[in-house]
N, C-alpha and C positions, 0 to 999 in steps of 0.2 A: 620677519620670522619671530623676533621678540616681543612685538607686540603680541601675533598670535597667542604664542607662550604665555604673553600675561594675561591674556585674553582665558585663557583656559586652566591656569595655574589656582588653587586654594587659597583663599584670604582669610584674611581677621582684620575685624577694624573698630578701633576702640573708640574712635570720635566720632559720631554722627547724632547729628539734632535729630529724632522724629515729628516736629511740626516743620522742622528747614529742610525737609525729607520730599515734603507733598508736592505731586506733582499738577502742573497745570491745569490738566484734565480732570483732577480730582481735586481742584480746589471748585470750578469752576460747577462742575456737578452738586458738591456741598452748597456753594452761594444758590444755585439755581433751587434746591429742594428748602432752602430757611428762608429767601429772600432776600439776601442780603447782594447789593449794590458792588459791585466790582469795577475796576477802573478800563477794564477791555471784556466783549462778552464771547470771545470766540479765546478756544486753545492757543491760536499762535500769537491773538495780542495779546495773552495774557504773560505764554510765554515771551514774548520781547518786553512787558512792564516786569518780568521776573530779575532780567538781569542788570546784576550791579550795577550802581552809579555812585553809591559814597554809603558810609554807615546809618544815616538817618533813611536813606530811602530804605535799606536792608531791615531796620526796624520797622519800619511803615509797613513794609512787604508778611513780616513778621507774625506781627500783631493782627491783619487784616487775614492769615491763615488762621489764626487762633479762634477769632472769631469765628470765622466760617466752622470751626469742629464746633457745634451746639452741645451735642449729647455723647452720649455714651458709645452708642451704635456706630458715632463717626471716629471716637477714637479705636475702636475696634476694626474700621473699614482702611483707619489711613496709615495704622499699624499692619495690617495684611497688607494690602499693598506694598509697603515698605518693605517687607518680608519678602517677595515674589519678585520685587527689583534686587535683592540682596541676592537669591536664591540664582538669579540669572549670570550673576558677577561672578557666582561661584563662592561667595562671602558663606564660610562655614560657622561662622561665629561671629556677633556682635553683643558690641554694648551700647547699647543707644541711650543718649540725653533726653530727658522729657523733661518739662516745665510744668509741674502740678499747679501750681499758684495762682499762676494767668489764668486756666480756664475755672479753678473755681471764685476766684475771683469776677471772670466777668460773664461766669454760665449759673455759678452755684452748684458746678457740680464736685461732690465731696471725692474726697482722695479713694475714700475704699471704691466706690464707683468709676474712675478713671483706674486705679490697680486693675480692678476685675475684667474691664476691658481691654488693656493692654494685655492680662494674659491670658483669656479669650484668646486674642491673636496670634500669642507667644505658645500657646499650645497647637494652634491651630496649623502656626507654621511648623514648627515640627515634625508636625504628624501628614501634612501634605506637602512640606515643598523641602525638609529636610533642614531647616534650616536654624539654628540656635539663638534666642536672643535673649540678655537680661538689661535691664534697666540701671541707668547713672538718672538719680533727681537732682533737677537741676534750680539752685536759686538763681532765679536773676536780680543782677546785682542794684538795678532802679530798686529793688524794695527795701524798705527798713529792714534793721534789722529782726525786729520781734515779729515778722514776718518769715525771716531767713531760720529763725527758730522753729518756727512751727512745719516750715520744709522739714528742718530735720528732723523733728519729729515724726514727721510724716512717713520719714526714709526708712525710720528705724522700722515703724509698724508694717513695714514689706518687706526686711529681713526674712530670708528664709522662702518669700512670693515672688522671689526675681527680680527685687532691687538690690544691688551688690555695690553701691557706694554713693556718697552726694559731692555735688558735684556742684560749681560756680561757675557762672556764663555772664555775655553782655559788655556793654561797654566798660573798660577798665579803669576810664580816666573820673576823677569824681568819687569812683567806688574800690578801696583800697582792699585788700584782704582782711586787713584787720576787724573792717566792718563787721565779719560776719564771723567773728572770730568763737563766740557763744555758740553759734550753731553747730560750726566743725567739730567744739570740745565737747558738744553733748553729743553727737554722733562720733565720735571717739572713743568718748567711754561705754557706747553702748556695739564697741566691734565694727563699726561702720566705715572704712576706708573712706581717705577724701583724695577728690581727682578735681581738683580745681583748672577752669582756666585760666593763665597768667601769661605774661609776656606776649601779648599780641598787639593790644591799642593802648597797652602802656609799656613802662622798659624796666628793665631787671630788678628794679626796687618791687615790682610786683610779683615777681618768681620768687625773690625771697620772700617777703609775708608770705607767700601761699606755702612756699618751705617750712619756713619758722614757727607761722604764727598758727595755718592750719593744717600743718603735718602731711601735705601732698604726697601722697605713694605714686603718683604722676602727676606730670601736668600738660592741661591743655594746651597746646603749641609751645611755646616758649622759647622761641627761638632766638626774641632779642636777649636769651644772656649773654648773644657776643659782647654785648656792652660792658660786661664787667667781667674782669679776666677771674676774679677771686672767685664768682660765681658758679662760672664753668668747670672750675677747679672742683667745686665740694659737686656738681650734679655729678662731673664727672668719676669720683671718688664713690660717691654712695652710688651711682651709676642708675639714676633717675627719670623713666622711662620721658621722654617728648613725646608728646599724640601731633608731629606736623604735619597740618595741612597746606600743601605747596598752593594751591589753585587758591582758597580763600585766604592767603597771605596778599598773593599779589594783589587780586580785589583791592583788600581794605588799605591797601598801598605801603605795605612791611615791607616788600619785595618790590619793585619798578618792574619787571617780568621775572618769566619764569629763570631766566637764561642768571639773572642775576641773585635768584634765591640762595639764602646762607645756606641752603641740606650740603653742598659739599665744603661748607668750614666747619659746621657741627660734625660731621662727620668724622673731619680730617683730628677734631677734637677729642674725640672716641667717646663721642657723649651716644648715648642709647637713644635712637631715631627708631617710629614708628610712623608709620603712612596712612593718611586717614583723608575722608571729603568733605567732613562738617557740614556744609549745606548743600549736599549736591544741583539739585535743578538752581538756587538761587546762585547759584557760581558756574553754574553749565558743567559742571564736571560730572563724573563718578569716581567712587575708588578704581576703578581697573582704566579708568582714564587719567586719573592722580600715576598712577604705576607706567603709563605708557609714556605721560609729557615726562616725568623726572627721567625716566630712561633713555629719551633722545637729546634730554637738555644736558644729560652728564654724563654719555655713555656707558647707564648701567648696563652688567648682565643678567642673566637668566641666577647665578651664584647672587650677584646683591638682591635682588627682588625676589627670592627665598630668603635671606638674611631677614631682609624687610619682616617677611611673614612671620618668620619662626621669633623675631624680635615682641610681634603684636601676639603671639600665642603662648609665649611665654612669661607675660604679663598682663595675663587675662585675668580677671578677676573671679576666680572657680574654686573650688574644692580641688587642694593639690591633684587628688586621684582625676579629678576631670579634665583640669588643665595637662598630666601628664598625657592622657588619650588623646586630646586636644591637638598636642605638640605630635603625637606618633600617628596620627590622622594625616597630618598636613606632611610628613616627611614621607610618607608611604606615595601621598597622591603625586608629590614631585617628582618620587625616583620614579613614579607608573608615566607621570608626564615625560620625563627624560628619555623612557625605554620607548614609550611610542614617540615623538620625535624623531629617533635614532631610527624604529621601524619603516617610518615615512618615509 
């Protein structure tokens, strides 16, 4: 009965990559219309080359979806999509990560061109499938930094077009926060929230930088700050949203399984826990799949997984007056889920 529940319950999800979004079927259509060379030619081998094996493959896998978006039209196709798998979860609101750099980099296509296509789709979904989305730009941390600046740059000139904060992703080890510390300060001073991610394939030294050095109003996963007890103290204190994602922890090997993941000592820490998928089809998860394993791994209820939600909608990145609608959307739909329930 609880899964149904969460099967049918309101979401919000603040972490999710839209290139680590695309699904098999729609990777495999894009290779087939540009040409490009794929490692399996059928939906189900490409979904079994999809799933994990260690971080370099997840890059591999990565970079070879990038490639396949060519143009414009296709970020526009694998953002609908995206949208209409969201729409199904019931997900009333995202923020999704995009990586501008990569495709102009290796398409040439310009920022305002990949903007105008994303919200193409962000309009589009809206208006057909109900469904809310705005944009976290994401630098990935392989690039220089005078690279990471022109991200931000980039972020600022879609203030206001549905990008609502920049964002750092990627492997952590090698790539500290400080790197990209010029970036953060110029999207700072130009009102631009940073939602870094930190603490996942390095450990608490990198929740700090992304603290200290670039002013994280969240952070992506961060769940090893069990390692430093002084840390936990100050998240806890300023009470620092976490974007965790349970499924692609255990993947990249943070977690040894689900059963062993830290969500119930952050937790028991009264640190601020949100629920998210990061790459769904590359982890085999979704979010309403994220909601169903943590709830038989730790006998949530129906009370914690509205917790959850009302946790990610009340650190959503909106205009106060939107976020409050936001907040009083998702409580309406619960007590309406509760009353039917009861009716059942």
């Amino acid at each position: 009965m609880l899964a149904e529940f969460i099967r049918r319950m309101p979401k919000v999800e603040l972490h999710v990559h839209l290139e680590g979004a695309v699904r098999p079927e729609t990777l495999l259509r894009l290779a087939q219309q540009h040409g490009i060379a794929l490692p399996a030619a059928t939906v189900e081998g490409l979904a079994e080359w999809y799933q994990f094996t260690n971080f370099p493959h997840f890059v591999e896998i990565y970079l070879l979806l990038s490639k396949c978006i060519r143009t414009a039209d296709d970020i526009e196709l694998v953002a609908r999509e995206f949208l209409v798998g969201q729409a199904a979860q019931n997900i009333r609101y995202t923020e999704a990560t995009y990586t501008p750099y990569t495709h102009y980099i290796q398409k040439g296509l310009t920022f305002d061109e990949q903007l105008a296509a994303l919200n193409r789709a962000r309009d589009w979904g809206m208006q057909r499938v109900g469904v809310q989305v705005n944009w976290i730009m994401d630098i990935a941390r392989q690039v220089d930094a005078a690279a990471g600046r022109v991200v931000a740059e980039w972020a600022i000139t879609g203030m206001g077009r549905g990008v609502v904060a920049l964002g750092l992703g990627g492997y952590e080890v090698g790539n500290p926060p400080e790197k990209f510390a010029d970036a953060f300060a110029l999207a700072a001073a130009a009102g631009l929230p940073s939602v870094p991610h930190a603490g996942e394939t390095a450990g608490a030294a990198s929740i700090r930088g992304a603290l200290q050095v670039l002013n994280a109003v969240r952070i992506g996963h961060g769940v090893r700050c069990l390692e430093d007890p002084a840390l936990v103290a100050e998240l806890r204190r300023r009470q620092i949203p976490l974007e965790v994602c349970p499924t692609s922890n255990v993947c990249l090997g943070v977690a040894a399984d689900m059963a062993s993941h830290p969500l119930p000592l952050l937790l028991a820490e009264d640190l601020y826990i949100t629920i998210n998928s990061d790459d769904p089809p590359l982890f085999n998860t979704t979010l309403t799949d994220e909601y169903i394993r943590i709830a038989e791994a730790f006998n949530f209820t129906e009370d914690d997984m509205e917790r959850f939600v009302l946790n990610a909608a009340r650190v959503a990145l909106l205009p106060d007056r939107e976020r409050e609608q936001l907040i009083a959307a998702v409580v309406q739909e619960f007590q309406q889920l509760r009353a039917d329930t009861l009716v059942a």
